[in-house]
C-alpha positions as CSV (number, residue, x, y, z in Angstrom):
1,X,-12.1,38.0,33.7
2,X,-14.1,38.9,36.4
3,X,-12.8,40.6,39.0
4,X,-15.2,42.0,41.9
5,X,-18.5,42.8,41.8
6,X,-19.7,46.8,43.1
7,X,-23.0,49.4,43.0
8,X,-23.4,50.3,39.6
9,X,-22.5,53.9,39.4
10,X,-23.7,56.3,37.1
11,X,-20.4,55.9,35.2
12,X,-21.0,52.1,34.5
13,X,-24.6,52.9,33.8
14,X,-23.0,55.2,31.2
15,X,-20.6,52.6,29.8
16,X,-23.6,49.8,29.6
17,X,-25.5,52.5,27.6
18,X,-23.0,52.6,24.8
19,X,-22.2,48.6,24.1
20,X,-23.0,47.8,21.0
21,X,-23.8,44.1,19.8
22,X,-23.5,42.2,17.1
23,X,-26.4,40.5,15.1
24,X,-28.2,38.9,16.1
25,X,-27.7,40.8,19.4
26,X,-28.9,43.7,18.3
27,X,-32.0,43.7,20.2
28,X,-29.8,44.5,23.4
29,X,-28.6,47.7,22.0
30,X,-30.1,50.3,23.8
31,X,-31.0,52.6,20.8
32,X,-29.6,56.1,20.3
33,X,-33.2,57.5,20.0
34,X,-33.6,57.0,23.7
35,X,-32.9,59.7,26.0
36,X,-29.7,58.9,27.7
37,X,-30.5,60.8,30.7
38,X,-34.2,58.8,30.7
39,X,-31.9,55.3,30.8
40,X,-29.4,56.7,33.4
41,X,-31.8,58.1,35.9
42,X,-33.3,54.4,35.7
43,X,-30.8,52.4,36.1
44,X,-29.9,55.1,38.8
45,X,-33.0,55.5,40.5
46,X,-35.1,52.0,39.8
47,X,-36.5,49.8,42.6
48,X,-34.2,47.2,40.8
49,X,-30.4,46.6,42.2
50,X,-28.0,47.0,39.8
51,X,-24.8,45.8,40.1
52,X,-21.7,46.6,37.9
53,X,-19.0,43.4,37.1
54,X,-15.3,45.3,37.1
55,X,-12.5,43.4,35.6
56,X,-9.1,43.1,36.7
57,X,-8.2,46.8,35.7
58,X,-11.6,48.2,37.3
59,X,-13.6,48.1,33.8
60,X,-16.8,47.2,32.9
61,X,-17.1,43.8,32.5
62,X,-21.0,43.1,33.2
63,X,-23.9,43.7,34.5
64,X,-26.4,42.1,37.5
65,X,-30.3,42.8,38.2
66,X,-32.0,41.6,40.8
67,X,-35.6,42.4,41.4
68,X,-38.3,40.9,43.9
69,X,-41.7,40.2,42.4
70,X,-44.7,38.5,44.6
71,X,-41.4,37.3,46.9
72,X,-39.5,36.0,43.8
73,X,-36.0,36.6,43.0
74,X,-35.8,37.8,39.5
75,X,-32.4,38.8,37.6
76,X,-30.8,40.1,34.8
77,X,-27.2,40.1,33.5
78,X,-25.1,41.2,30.5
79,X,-21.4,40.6,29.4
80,X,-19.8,43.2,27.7
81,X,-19.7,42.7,23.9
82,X,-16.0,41.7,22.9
83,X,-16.1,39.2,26.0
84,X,-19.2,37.1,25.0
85,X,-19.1,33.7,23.3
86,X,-15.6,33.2,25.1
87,X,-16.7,30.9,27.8
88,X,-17.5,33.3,30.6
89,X,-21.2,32.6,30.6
90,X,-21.4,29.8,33.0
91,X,-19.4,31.1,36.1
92,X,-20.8,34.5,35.1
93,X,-24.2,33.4,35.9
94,X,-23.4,30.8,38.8
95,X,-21.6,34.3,40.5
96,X,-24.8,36.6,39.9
97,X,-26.7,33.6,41.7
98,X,-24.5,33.5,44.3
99,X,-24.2,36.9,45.1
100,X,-28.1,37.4,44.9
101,X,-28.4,34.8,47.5
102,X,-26.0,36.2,49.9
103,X,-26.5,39.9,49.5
104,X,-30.4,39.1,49.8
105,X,-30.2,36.0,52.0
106,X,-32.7,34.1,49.6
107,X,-32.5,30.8,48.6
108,X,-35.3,29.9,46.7
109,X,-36.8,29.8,43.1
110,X,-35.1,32.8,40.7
111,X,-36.6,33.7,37.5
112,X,-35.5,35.4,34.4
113,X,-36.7,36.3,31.0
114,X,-34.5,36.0,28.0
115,X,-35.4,36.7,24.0
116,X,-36.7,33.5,22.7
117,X,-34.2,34.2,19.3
118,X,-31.0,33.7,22.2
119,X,-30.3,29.7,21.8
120,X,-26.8,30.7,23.2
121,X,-27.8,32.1,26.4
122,X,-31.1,29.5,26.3
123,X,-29.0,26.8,25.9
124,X,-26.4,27.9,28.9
125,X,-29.2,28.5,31.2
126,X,-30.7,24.9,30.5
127,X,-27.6,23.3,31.7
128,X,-27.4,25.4,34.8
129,X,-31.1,24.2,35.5
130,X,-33.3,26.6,34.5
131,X,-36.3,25.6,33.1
132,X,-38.8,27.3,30.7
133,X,-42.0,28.3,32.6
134,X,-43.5,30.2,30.0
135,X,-43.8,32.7,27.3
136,X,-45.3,36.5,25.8
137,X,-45.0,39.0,23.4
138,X,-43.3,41.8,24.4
139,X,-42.3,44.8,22.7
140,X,-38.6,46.7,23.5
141,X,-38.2,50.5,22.6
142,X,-40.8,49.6,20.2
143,X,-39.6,46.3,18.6
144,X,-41.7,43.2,18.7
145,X,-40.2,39.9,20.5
146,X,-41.4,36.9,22.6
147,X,-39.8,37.1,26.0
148,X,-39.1,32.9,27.0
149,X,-39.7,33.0,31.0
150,X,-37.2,30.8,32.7
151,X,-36.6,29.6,36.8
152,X,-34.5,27.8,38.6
153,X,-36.0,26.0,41.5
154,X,-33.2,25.2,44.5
């Protein structure tokens, strides 16, 4: 599964651009509409740390974000298509925990924001601890959807 986690590169960025989910997953897609050279100078050049998940033989297996807002620790994640709903979930998210707290020496609450139409990845984050704190509207490359606001208080 998982084999070491390195600075995304513009090379993962590149591979993340092109997964392709499944309904109802969809909404994850980055769409083909977008400039690619928009997404990969952001992923590239962002404020955010992004952080590519290689697998044994050094491919793409996910995706970390971690952000700071008002002193917060915020992050995001992603498993490559053909490799979610197989179990990896749980220790994929304990390791982008653990890694945010060493590599930023935080230990406090962490925040996230996942599509409120996700039970999977709702449900896996409720029995790692996080809690819902709140929710919006949001809209994503034009398309409507209620963001669910979740955090994990250590």
């Amino acid at each position: 599964m998982m084999a070491h986690i390195v600075k995304m590169t513009t090379q993962h960025a590149a591979t993340y651009l092109d997964w392709r989910y499944p309904e109802p997953y969809t909404f994850y897609n980055f769409p083909v509409s977008v400039s690619r050279t928009e997404l990969l100078n952001e992923l590239s050049t962002s404020t955010n740390d992004y952080y590519a998940i290689l697998d044994d033989h050094e491919n793409l297996f996910g995706i970390y974000e971690y952000q700071f807002h008002n002193g917060i620790l915020e992050i995001g994640f992603g498993i490559r298509p053909e490799d979610t709903g197989k179990g990896y979930g749980k220790q994929f998210v304990q390791q982008c925990i653990a890694f945010g707290q060493q590599r930023y020496h935080y230990f406090g609450k962490i925040t996230l924001k996942v599509a409120n139409f996700n039970d999977r990845a709702i449900y896996l984050l409720q029995q790692l601890g996080f809690k819902k704190t709140g929710e919006r509207e949001a809209r994503s490359f034009g398309t409507p959807v209620t963001i669910i606001q979740m955090a994990l208080i250590q």
